[in-house]
mmCIF file of the C-alpha atoms, coordinates in Angstrom:
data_MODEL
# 
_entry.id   MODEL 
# 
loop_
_atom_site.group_PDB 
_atom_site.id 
_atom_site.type_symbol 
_atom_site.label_atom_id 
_atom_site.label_alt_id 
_atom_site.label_comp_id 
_atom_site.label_asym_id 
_atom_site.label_entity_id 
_atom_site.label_seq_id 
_atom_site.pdbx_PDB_ins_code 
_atom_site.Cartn_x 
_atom_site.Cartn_y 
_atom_site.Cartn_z 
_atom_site.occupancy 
_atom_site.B_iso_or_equiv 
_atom_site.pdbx_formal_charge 
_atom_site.auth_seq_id 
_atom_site.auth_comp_id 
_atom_site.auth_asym_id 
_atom_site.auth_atom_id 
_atom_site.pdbx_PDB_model_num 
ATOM 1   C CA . UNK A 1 1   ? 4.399  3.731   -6.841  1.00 0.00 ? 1   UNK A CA 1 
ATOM 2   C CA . UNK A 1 2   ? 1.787  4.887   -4.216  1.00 0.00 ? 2   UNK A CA 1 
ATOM 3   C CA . UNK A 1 3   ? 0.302  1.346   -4.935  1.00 0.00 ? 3   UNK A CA 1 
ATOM 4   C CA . UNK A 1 4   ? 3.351  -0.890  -4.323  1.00 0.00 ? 4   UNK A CA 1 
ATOM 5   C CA . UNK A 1 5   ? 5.482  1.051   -1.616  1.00 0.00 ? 5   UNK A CA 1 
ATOM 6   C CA . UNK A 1 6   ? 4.158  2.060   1.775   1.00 0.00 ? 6   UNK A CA 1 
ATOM 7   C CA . UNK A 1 7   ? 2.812  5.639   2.454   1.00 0.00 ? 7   UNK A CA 1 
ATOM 8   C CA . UNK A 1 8   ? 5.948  6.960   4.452   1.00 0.00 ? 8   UNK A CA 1 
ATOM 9   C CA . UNK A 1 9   ? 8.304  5.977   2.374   1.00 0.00 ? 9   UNK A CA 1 
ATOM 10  C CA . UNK A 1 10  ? 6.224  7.025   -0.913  1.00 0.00 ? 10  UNK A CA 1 
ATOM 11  C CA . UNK A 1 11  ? 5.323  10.677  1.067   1.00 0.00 ? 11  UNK A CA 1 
ATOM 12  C CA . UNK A 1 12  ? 9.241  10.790  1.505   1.00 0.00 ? 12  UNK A CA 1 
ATOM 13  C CA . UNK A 1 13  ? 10.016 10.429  -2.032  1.00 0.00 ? 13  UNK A CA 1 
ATOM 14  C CA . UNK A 1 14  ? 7.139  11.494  -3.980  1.00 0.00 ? 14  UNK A CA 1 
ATOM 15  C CA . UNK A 1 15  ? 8.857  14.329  -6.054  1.00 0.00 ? 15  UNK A CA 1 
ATOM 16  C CA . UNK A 1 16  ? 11.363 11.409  -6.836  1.00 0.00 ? 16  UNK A CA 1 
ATOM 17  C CA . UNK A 1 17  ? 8.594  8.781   -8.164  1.00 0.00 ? 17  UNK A CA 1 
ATOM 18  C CA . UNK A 1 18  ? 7.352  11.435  -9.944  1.00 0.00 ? 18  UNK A CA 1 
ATOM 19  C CA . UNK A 1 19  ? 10.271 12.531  -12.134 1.00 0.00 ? 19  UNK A CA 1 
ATOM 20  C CA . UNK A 1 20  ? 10.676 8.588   -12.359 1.00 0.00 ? 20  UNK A CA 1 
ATOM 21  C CA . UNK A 1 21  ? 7.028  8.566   -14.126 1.00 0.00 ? 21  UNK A CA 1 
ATOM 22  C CA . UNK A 1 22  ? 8.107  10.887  -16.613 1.00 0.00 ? 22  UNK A CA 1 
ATOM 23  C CA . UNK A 1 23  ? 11.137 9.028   -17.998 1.00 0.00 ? 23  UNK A CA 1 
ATOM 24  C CA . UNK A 1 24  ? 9.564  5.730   -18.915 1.00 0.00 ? 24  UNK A CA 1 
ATOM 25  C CA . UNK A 1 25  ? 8.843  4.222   -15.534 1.00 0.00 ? 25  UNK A CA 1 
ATOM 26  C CA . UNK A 1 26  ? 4.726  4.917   -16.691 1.00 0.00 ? 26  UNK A CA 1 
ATOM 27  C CA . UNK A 1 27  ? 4.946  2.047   -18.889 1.00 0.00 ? 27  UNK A CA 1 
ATOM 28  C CA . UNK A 1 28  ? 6.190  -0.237  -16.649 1.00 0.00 ? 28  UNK A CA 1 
ATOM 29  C CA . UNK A 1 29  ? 4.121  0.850   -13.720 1.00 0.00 ? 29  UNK A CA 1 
ATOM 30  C CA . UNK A 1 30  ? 0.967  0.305   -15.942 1.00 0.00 ? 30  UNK A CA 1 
ATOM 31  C CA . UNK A 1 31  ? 2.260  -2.613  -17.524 1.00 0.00 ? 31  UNK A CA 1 
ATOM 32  C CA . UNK A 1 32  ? 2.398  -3.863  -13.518 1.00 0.00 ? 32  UNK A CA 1 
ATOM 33  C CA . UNK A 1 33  ? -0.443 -2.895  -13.005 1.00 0.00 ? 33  UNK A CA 1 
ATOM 34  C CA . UNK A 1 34  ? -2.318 -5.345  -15.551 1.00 0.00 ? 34  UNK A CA 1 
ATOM 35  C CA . UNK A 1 35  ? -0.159 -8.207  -14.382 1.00 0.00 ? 35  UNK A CA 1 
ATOM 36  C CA . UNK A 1 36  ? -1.835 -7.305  -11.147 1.00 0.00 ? 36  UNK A CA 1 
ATOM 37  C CA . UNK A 1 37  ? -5.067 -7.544  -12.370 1.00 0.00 ? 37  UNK A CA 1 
ATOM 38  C CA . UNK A 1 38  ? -4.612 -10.298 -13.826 1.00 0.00 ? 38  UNK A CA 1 
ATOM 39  C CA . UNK A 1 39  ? -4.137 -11.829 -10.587 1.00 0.00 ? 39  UNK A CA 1 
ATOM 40  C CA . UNK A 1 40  ? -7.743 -11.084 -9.664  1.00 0.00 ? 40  UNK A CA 1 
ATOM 41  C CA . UNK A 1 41  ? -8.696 -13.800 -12.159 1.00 0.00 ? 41  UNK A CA 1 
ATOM 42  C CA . UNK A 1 42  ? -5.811 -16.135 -11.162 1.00 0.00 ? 42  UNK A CA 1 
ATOM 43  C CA . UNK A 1 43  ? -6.132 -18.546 -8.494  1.00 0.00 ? 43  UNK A CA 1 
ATOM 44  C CA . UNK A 1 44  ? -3.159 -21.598 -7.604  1.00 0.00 ? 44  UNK A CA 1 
ATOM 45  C CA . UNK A 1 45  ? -4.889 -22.173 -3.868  1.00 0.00 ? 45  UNK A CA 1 
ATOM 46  C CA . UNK A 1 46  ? -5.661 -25.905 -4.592  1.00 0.00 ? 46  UNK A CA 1 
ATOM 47  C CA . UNK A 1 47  ? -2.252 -27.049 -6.383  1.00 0.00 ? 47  UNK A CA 1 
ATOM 48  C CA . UNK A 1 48  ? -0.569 -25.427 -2.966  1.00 0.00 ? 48  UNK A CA 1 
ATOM 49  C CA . UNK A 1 49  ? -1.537 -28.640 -1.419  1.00 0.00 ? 49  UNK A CA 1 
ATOM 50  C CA . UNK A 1 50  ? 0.361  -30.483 -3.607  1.00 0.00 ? 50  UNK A CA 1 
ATOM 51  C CA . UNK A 1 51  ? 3.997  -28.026 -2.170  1.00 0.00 ? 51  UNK A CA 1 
ATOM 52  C CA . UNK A 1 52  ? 5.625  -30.605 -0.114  1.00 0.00 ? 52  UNK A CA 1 
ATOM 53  C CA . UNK A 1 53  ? 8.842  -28.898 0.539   1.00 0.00 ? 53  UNK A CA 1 
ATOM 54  C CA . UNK A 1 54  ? 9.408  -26.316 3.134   1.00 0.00 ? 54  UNK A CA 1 
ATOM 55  C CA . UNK A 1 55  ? 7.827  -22.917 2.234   1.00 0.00 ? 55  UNK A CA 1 
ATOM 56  C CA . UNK A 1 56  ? 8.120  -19.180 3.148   1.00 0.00 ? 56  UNK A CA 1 
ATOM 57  C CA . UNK A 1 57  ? 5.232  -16.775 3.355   1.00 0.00 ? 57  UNK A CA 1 
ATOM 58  C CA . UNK A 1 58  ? 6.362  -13.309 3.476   1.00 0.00 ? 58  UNK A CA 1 
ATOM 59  C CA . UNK A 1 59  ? 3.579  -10.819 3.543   1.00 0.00 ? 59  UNK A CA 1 
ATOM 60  C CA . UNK A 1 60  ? 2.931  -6.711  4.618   1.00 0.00 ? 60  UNK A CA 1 
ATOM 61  C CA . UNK A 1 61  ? 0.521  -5.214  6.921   1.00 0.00 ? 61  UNK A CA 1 
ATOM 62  C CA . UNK A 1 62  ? -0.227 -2.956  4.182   1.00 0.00 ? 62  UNK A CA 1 
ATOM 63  C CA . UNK A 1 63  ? -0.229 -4.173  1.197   1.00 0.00 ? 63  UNK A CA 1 
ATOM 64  C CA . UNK A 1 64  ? -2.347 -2.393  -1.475  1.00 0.00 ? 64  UNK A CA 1 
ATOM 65  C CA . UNK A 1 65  ? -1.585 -4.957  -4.184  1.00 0.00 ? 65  UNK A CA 1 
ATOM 66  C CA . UNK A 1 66  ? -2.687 -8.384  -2.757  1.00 0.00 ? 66  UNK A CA 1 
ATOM 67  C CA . UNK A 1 67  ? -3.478 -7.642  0.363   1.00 0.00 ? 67  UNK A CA 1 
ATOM 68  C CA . UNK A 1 68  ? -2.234 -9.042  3.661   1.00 0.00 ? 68  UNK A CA 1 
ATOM 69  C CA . UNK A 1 69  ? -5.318 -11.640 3.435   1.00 0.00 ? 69  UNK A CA 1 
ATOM 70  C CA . UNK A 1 70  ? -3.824 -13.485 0.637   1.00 0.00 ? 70  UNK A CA 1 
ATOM 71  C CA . UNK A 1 71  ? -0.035 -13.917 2.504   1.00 0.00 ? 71  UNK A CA 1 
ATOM 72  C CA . UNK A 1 72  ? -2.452 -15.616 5.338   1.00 0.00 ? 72  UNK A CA 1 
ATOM 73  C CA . UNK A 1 73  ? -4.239 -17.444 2.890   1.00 0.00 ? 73  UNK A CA 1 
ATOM 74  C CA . UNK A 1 74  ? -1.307 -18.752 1.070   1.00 0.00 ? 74  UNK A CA 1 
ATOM 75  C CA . UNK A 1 75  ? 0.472  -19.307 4.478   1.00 0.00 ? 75  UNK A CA 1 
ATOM 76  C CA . UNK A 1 76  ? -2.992 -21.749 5.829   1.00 0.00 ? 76  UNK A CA 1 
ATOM 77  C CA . UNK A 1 77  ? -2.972 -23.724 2.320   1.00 0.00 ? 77  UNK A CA 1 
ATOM 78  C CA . UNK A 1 78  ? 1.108  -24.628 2.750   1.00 0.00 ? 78  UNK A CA 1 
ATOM 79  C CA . UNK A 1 79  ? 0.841  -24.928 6.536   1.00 0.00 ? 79  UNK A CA 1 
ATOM 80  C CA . UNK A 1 80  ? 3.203  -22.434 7.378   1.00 0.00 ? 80  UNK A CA 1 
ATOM 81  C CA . UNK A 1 81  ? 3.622  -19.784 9.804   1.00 0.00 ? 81  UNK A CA 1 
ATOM 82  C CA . UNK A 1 82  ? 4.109  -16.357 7.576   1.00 0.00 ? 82  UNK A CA 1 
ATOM 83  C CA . UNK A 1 83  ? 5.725  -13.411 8.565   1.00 0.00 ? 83  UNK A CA 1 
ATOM 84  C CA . UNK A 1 84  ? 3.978  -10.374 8.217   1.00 0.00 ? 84  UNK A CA 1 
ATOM 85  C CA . UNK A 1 85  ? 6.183  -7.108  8.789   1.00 0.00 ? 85  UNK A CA 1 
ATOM 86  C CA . UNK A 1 86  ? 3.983  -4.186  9.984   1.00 0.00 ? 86  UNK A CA 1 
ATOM 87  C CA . UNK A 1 87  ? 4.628  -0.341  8.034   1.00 0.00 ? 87  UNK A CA 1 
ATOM 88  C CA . UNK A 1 88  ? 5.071  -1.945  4.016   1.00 0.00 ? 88  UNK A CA 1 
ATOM 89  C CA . UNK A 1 89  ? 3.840  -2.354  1.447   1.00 0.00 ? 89  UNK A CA 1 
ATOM 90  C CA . UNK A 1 90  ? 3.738  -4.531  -1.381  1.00 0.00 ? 90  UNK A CA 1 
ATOM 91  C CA . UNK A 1 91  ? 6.992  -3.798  -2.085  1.00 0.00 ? 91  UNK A CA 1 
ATOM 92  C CA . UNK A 1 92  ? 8.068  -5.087  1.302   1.00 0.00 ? 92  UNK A CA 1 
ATOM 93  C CA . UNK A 1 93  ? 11.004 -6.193  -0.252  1.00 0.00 ? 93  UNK A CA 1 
ATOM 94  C CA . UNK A 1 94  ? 12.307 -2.771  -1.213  1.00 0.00 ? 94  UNK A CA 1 
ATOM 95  C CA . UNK A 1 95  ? 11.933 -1.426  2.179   1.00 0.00 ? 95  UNK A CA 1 
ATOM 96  C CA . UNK A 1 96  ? 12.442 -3.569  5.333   1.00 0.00 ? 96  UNK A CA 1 
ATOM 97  C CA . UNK A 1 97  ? 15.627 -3.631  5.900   1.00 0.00 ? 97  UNK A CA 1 
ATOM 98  C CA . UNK A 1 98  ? 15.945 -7.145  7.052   1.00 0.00 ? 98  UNK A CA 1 
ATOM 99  C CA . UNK A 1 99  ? 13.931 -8.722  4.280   1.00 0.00 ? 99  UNK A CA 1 
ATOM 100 C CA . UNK A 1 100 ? 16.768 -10.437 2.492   1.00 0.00 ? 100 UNK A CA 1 
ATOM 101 C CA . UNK A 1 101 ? 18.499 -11.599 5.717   1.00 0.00 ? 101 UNK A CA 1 
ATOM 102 C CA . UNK A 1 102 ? 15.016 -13.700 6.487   1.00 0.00 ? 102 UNK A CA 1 
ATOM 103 C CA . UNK A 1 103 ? 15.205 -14.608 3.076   1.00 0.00 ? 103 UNK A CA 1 
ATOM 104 C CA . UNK A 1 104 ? 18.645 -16.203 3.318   1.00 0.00 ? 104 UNK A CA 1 
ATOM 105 C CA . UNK A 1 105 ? 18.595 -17.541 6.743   1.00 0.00 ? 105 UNK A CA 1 
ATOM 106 C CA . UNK A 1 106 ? 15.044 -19.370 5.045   1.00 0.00 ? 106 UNK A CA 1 
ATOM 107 C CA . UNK A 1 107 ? 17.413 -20.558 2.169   1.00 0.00 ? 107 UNK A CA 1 
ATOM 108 C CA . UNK A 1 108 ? 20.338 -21.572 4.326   1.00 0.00 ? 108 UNK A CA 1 
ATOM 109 C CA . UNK A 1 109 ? 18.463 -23.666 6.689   1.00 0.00 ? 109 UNK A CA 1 
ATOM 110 C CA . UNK A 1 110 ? 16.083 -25.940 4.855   1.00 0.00 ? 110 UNK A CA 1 
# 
């Protein structure tokens, strides 16, 4: 959890992520974690040229996953502009509050 979510909100609700790694959630984190890894090895940058239709790059400041360098990376190979919200983490998605909003206006427009 310290790895996906940004250090505020983890700090704020550490004794909760922690009762959540004793019921289970372990698994999944670590099973996350590999997938992550995984990435490492993983690279798609060439077949982005080949994206013709409109894109969205949403990235975070402070993400401990990817990194914010590979939202500007992706965002240079489609051609886009991303967003990057400041504060986040990975799990940017979790915690700005106007994440899916941007997401739909994105949808509802092209």
């Amino acid at each position: 959890f310290r790895t996906i979510y940004s250090q505020h909100l983890y700090e704020t609700n550490e004794r909760v992520f922690r009762l959540l790694e004793n019921v289970g959630i372990k698994d999944e984190s670590r099973r996350f974690l590999i997938l992550a890894e995984a990435t490492e090895r993983f690279d798609a940058g060439d077949a982005l040229s080949f994206v013709k239709c409109p894109s969205l790059v949403i990235g975070a400041e402070d993400d401990r996953v990817l990194s914010v360098d590979a939202s500007y990376d992706t965002a240079a190979r489609l051609v886009v502009i991303p967003y990057i919200y400041n504060d986040y983490g990975h799990a940017v998605y979790d915690e700005a509050p106007d994440y899916k909003d941007r997401l739909l206006c994105f949808l509802t427009e092209n």
